[in-house]
N, C-alpha and C positions, 0 to 999 in steps of 0.2 A: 399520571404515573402508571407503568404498566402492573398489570397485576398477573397478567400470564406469564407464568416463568416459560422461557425457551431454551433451549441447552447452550450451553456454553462450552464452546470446543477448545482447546486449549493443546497448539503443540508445538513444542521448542523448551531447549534450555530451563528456562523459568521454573517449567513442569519438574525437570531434573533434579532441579537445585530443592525442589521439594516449596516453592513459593506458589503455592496453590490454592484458592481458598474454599477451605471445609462445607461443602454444600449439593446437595442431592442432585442438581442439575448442572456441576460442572463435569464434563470428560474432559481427563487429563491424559495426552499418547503420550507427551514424552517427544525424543529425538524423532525423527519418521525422514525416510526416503524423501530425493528431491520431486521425484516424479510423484510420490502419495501425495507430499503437499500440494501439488499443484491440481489431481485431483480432489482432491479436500477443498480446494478453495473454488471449486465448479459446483459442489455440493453447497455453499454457503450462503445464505444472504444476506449476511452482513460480514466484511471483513475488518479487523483493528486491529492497526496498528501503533498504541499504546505509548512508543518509546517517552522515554523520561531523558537519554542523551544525544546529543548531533548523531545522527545518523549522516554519514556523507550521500548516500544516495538511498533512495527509497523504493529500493528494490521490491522487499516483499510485499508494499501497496503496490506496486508494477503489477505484479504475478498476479494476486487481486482481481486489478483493474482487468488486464487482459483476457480474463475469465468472465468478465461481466458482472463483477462484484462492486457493490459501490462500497468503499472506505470510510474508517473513519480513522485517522492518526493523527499523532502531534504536531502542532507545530512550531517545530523545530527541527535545524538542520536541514536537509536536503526533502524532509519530506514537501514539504510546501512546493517543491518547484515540483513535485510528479503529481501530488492529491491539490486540486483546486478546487477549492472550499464553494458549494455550491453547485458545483459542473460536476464533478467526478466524484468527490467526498464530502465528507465533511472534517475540518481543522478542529480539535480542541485544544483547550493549555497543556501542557505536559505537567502531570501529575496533580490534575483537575482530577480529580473521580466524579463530581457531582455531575459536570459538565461532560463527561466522557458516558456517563448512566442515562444523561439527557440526550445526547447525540443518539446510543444506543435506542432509546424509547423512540424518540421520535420516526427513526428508519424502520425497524420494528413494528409500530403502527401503520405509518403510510407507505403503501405498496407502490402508489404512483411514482413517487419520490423515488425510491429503491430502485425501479425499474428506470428512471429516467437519471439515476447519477450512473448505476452501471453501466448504461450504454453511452453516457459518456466518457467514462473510465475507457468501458473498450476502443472508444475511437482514440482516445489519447493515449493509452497505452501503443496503439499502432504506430504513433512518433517515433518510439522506440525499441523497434525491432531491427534485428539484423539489417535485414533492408535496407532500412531509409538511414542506419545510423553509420554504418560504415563508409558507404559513398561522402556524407559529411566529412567526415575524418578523414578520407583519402585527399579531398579537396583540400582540405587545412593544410594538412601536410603538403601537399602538391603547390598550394600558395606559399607556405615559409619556404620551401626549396627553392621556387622563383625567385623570391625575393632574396635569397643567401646569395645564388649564381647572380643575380643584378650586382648586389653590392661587390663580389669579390670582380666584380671583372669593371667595375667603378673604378 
């Protein structure tokens, strides 16, 4: 178990709603810019993402990863297809505290670890750039339009 406390950054909603908890080393910002976040999360090393409901897609472990953060969020919902437990993050249960404190200590202590999920994050985060995502989707697209023009002229 750790006995170094390290600060705990804390910025979104949550903070708003005033669900914060009472403790010398959390900072709490509150709502912030898209661009501070994404600064903030090149500053971190460890990112979590927490959630307790389906998330449809796991954006903010995205932002994360891309940064070269390695993760650690729920698993549930869509995060599991972006944070793979092992390569890029680490999965806890949703609304595990014990297990989400464990994950925390453990990345925390080992730097090797840290250093080698976020550079996997960043390579898999690159799946999902403009780039490589759009051309996908124009091809989708481009195949159901083939296929509509086959059937109507059947």
């Amino acid at each position: 178990r750790m006995t170094t406390k390290v600060p705990l950054v804390l910025i979104g909603r949550s903070v708003e709603a005033g669900l914060v908890p009472a403790d010398d080393n959390v900072i709490s910002l509150g709502l912030l810019s898209h661009g501070t976040v994404l600064d903030a999360w090149r500053r971190c090393a460890v990112g979590v993402v927490p959630s307790i409901t389906r998330e449809t897609f796991g954006l903010v472990a995205l932002e994360a990863m891309a940064a070269g953060v390695p993760v650690i969020a729920s698993r549930v919902g869509g995060l599991p297809d972006v944070v793979t437990d092992g390569e890029t993050g680490l999965l806890v249960a949703p609304g595990d505290a014990g297990e989400l404190s464990a994950a925390l200590d453990r990345l925390i202590e080992d730097v090797a670890l840290r250093e080698r999920l976020g550079k996997g994050g960043a390579l898999r985060a690159e799946k999902f750039t403009v780039a490589t995502v759009v051309p996908r989707v124009e091809a989708a697209y481009a195949r159901a339009l083939a296929g509509r023009k086959a059937a109507l002229a059947a």
